[in-house]
C-alpha angles and dihedrals in degrees: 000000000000090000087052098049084054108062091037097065080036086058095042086044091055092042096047087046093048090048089049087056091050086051098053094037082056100051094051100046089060103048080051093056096043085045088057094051095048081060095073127028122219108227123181127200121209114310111305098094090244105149135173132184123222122206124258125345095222101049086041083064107049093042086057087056095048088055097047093048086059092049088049090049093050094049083051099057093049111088097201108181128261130250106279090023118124105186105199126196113252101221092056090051081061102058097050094048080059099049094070082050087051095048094048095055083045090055101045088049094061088048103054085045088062096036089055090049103041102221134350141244156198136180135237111203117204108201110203113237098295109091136299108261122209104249097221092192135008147164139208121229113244114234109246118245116252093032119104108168130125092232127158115200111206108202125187110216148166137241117210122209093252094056107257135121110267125178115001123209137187110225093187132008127242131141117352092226095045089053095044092054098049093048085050096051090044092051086063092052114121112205122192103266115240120257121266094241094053132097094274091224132157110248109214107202135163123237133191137213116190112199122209136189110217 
């Protein structure tokens, strides 16, 4: 009876240690297989069944910090403006502080020229009646220094075929030096020649200067 008691508990002690292998085999085994799932991470997209894995949800992560921590960096590098700031750029500031400078030597400029001259003119050419000619060159006369009248000298001429200033009249007298330099600026004057084929005749028109003290 003793032998038999015996084996028995030696049979029940094997059987409980090699359940207890079992047992520990098992439980292993399965923190190994679900080991082995949390590695890779089932996504869908939409309904189409499509699916994809990505790697290791730890590494996934901290390469998604590291990125973040670049784009941080970058928008911190970036000085945008404030509101009510108006950045402007330094070269054109520049430019715009030299532009009052420019217009003043223009300016002087202008001055000294009139003041040189002593006044300005134009002309005004009456025709008469056959036909307005291009005037190809011209000059105005200069107004002489020391004179300071409003004067316009009214002068008869001729236009020769060929384009050029003929005879020159005074049609009223005023000052000499006004009058000479008018006659030598209209003796200068280039007209458009007539066509060959034309009536080869002498125009008579009447120009005049207006003198003007500035």
């Amino acid at each position: 009876m003793a032998t038999r008691a015996e084996e028995r508990q030696r049979s029940v002690a094997i059987s409980l240690f090699f359940h207890f292998l079992l047992f520990l085999f098992l439980f292993f085994y399965r923190i190994e297989a679900e080991t082995e799932v949390q590695e890779f991470i089932e996504i869908g997209f939409g309904g189409d069944g499509s699916t994809m894995f990505s790697g290791v949800p730890g590494l996934n992560n901290e390469e998604e910090q590291k990125s973040s921590d670049q784009v941080e960096e970058k928008n911190d590098d970036v000085n945008l403006p404030k509101a009510g700031e108006n950045p402007e750029d330094p070269s054109i500031k520049k430019v715009d502080e030299k532009k009052p400078e420019e217009n003043k030597n223009t300016n002087n400029n202008q001055n000294s020229n009139s003041q040189n001259s002593g006044g300005s003119s134009g002309y005004d050419i009456d025709w008469g009646g056959m036909g307005q000619r291009k005037i190809y060159s011209f000059i105005l006369p200069a107004y002489p220094e020391g004179v300071s009248k409003n004067i316009d000298i009214r002068i008869r001429f001729t236009i020769l075929p060929d384009g050029t200033v003929g005879s020159i009249f005074l049609l009223a007298k005023a000052d000499t030096r006004l009058e000479n330099a008018a006659i030598t600026s209209l003796r200068q004057w280039r007209f458009e020649p007539l066509p060959a084929r034309q009536n080869q005749v002498i125009q008579t028109a009447v120009i005049t200067f207006p003198y003007r003290v500035q």
